[in-house]
ZAKOL-267419 format. One record per residue (C-alpha): y, x, z negated. Coordinates in steps of 0.02 Angstrom, whole numbers, plus 32768, in hexadecimal, padded with zeros to 4 digits. Layout:
YXZ;...
END
This chain:
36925F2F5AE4;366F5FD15A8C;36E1606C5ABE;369B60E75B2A;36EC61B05B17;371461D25BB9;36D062775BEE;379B62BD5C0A;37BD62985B50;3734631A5B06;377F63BE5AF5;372564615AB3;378664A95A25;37D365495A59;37FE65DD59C3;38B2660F59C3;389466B659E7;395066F759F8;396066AE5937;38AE670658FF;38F167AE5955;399767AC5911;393E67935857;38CB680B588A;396A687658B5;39BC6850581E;3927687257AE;3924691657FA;39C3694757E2;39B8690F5735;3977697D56B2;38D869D0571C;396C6A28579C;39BC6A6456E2;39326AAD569E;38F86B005735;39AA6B505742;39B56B83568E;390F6BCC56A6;394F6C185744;39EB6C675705;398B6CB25665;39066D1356CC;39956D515758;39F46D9156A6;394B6DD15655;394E6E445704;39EA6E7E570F;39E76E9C565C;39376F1A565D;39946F635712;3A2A6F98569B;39C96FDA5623;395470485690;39EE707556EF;3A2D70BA564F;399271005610;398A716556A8;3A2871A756A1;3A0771E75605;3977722E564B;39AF728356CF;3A5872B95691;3B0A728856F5;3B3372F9576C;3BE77301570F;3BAE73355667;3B3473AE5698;3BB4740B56F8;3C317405566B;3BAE743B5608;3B7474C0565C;3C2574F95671;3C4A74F955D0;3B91756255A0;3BD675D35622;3C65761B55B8;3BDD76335514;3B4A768454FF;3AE475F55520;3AF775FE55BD;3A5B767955A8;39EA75FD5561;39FC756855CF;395E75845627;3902758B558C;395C75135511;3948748555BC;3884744955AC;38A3742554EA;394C73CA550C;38F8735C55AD;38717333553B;38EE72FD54AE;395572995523;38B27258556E;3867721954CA;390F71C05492;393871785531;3896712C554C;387A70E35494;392A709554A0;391070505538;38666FF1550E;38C06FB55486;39586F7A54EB;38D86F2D555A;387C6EB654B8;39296E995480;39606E475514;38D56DEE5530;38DE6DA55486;399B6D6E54AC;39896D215553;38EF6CCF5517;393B6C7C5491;39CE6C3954DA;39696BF95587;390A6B9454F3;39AB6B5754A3;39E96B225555;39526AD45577;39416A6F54CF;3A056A2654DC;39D569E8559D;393C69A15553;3990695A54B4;390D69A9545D;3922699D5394;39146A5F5369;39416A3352A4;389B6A295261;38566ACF52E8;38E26B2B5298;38C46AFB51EA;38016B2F520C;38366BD45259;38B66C0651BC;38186BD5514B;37A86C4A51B3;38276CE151CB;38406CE55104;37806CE650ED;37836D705181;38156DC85138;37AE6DD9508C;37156E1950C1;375D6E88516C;37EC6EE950F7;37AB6F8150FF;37806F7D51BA;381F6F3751DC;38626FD55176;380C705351D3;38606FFF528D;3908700E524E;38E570AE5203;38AC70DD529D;392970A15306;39BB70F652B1;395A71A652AA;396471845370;3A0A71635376;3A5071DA5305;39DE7265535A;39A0729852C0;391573045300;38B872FB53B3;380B734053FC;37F873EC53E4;385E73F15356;3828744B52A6;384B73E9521A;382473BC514E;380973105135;37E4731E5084;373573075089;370F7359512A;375173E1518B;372B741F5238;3750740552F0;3791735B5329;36FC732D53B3;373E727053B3;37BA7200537E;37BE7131537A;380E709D5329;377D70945299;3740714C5289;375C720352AC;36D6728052C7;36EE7335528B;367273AA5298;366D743B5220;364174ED5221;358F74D85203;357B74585291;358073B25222;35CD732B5285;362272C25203;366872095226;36E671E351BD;3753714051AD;3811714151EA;383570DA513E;37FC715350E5;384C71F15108;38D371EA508E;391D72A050C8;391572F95167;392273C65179;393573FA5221;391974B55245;391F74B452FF;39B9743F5331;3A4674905388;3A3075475352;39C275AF52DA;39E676275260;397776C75245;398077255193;393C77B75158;393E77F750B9;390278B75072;38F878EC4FCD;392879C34FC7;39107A104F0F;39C47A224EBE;39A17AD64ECF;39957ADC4F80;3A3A7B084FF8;3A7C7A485006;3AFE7A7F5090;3A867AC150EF;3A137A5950E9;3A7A79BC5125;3AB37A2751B2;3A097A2D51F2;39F5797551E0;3AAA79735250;3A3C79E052DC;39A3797652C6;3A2C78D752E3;3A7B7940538A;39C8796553C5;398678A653C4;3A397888541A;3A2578E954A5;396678B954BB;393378675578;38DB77E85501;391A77BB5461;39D077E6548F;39DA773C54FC;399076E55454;3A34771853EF;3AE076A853ED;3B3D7708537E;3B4077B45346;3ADF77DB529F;3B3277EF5209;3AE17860517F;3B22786B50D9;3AE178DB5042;3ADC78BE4F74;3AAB78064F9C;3A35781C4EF0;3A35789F4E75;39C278BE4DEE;3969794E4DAE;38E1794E4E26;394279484ECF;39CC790E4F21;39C378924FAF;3A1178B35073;3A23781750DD;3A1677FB518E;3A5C774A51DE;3A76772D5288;3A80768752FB;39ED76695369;39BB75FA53EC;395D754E53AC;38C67576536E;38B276285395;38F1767252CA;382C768F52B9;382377165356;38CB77545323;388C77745261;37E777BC5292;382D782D5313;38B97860529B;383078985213;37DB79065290;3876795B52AD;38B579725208;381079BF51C6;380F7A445259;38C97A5A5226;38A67A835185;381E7ADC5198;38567B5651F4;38F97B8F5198;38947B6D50FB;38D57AEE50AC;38617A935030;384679E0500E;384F79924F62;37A5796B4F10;379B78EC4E8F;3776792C4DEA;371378EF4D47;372E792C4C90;369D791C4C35;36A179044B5E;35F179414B19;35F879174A51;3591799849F1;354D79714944;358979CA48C8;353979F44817;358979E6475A;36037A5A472D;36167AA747F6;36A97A954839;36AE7A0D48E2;372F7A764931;36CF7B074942;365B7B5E49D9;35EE7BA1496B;
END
């Protein structure tokens, strides 16, 4: 007699689901949880990295509260203290233009970090073989290297120009090249624009030298030529009156740091002797101070008659000369 299944004997197959959800589980908490925490931790250290740096670029911005009172304290006891209010737009936008190129490239510089060690964290969870990526990536940085020099140049060109405050926007400098205003300054290029309104662009790499005429403090000089026959004595003591009167002027005294120093006999020939005039002016202000300076020296002189040195020309006319007549003689 054949054998009948009973009915009670067939039973459905049922999943283990407790074993499927703890592998499940387990797969999880494997390498996916890993990655997504390395990933995790580099973009909450990306953002407290950029809040840093804006933190600090803003500070630089906007000045501690500490230094500027020291700083003012200490202008105080000077005569700067009288040029504050006008030396302060060129300085904000100095400190402005440094701040906020050194913080962009804070900002890419961090970014480049974190994102290269999230990918190294990532690529050891993954047991990724990074031998052959790297060996690529040397390959192509050479090449890069070869043909990006000179850009490469001009960033860290630019960069230390930044850092070592070399010149800022507003500044008046000679590049070699070009000379002029400073209208803008990045990592690859700075623009100057000169007197006749050219606005050059010219590469941080290269500017080989750097003359500032406008950093710190200015110096205005004057020099007049009197005829050696002329009262020298007297005539630098009207230069020391013209020096007293731009002093004590409402306008151009505030301009001055120092008092002016002229000195006399600074070049003798037999056409004139030179007088100098040298005093310490605020940045960029030597050119007001010189032109205001000529104005008064001419009155000066012109009115106690003292005469300015004009340059003179000899002049050798050959004459031809006949047999027997003597070459040395008029007639």
């Amino acid at each position: 007699m054949p054998y009948l299944p009973i009915l009670t004997d067939i039973r459905p197959e049922v999943p283990d689901i407790p074993g499927e959800m703890a592998r499940g589980l387990e797969w999880l908490l494997g390498w996916p949880l890993q990655v997504a925490i390395a990933v995790f931790a580099g973009v909450l250290l990306l953002a407290v990295l950029r809040w840093a740096i804006a933190r600090t670029v803003r500070s630089i911005v906007q000045g501690g509260s500490t230094m500027q009172r020291t700083t003012h304290g200490l202008l105080r006891r000077t005569r700067m203290s009288r040029v504050i209010s006008q030396s302060d737009p060129l300085a904000v936008a100095r400190r402005v233009q440094r701040a906020e190129t050194m913080g962009s490239v804070m900002r890419s510089s961090a970014a480049l970090v974190v994102g290269l060690v999230v990918l190294t964290v990532v690529a050891n969870i993954l047991d990724w073989d990074l031998g052959p990526l790297l060996a690529s990536a040397g390959v192509a940085g050479v090449a890069l290297g070869f043909g990006a020099q000179t850009l490469v140049k001009d960033f860290l060109s630019g960069l230390f120009m930044l850092i070592e405050d070399q010149y800022g926007v507003g500044d008046v400098v000679n590049l070699g090249e070009a000379s002029g205003v400073v209208e803008a300054i990045g990592l690859r290029v700075t623009q100057v624009r000169d007197l006749s309104g050219t606005l050059w662009y010219v590469r941080n790499g290269e500017v080989l030298r750097v003359g500032n005429m406008t950093q710190g403090w200015s110096k205005a000089l004057v020099e007049v030529l009197v005829p050696p026959d002329q009262d020298i004595d007297h005539a630098t003591r009207l230069l020391r009156s013209v020096a007293t009167s731009v002093e004590q002027d409402p306008e151009l005294g505030p301009l001055l740091l120092a008092e002016a120093d002229i000195t006399a006999y600074e070049n003798l020939s037999a056409e004139a002797v030179m007088l100098r005039f040298m005093v310490k002016v605020v940045p960029a202000k030597q050119w007001v101070v010189q032109r205001a300076v000529r104005e008064r020296i001419r009155e000066a002189f012109s009115a106690e008659g003292v005469q300015l040195a004009l340059p003179r020309r000899e002049v050798v006319r050959e004459r031809e000369t006949t047999a027997g007549q003597d070459p040395s003689s008029t007639d």
